[in-house]
N, C-alpha and C positions, 0 to 999 in steps of 0.2 A: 504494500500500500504506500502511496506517495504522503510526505507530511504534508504536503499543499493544499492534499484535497480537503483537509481537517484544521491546519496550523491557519490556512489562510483567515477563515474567519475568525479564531481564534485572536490573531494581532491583529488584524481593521476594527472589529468588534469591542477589542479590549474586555475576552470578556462576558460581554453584555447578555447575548443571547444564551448564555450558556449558566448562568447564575438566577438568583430572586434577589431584587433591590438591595435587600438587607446586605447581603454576600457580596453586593456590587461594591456599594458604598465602605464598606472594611476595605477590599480589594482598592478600589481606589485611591483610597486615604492612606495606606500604604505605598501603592506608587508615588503618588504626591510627594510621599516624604522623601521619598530617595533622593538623595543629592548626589553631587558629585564627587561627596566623599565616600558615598555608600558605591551601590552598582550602576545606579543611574534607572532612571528609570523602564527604557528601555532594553537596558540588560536585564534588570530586573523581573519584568513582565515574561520574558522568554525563561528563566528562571520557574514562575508560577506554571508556566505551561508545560515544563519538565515534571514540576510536581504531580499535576494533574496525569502525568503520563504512569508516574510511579504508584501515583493513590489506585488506580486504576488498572495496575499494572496483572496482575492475575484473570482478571477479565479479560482483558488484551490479548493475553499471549492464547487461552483458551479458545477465543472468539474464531470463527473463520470469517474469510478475510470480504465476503461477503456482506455478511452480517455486524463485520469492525466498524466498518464507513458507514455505518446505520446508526452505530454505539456510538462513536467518536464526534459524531454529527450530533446525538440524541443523549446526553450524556444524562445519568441520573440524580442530578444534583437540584432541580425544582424546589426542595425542601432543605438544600442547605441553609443550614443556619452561622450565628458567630462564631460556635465551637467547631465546625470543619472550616471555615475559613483561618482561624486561629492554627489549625492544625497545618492546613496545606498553605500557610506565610510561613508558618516555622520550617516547615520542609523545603520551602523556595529560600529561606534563608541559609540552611544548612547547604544548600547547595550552590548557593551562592559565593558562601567564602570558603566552601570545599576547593572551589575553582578558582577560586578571583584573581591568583596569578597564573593559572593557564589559558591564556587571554587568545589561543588558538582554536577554543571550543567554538568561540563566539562566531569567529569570523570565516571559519568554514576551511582555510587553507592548512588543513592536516596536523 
């Protein structure tokens, strides 16, 4: 499966379609805060969408690849609340400065 078919609306969206208000508004207010001595926010936001790969990562690998792009599009999260947002910022920040000087993750060139 392409990340395209799934990441794209994921970073135009920010998001959006894929959360409930509640879960938006943490998510975002988190981004917001990144500055430029954190990951930035941009790095950061790629970061949250690793999470969501890993929260979800059992499902995933399970799933056939048919029915992924249906999952990955359709995500189960309608009824997240603070405490899985809470959960999957902690994991986007874990792996944020797991990486933060392997600064070749980001940019794709190996």
């Amino acid at each position: 499966i392409q990340f395209t078919f799934f990441t794209f609306r994921w970073m135009n969206n920010l998001l959006m379609r894929e959360l409930p208000l509640q879960a938006i508004v943490r998510l975002w207010d988190t981004l917001f805060s990144e500055d430029s001595g954190g990951s930035g926010f941009e790095d950061f936001h790629v970061y949250v969408c690793a999470a969501f790969l890993k929260h979800f990562s059992a499902t995933i690998q399970e799933t056939s690849a048919e029915q992924l792009m249906l999952f990955l599009q359709e995500l189960p999260t309608k009824e997240w609340g603070l405490s899985h947002m809470e959960t999957l910022l902690s994991e986007a920040f874990i792996l944020s400065t797991s990486f933060k000087d392997a600064q070749n993750h980001l940019t794709g060139t190996g």
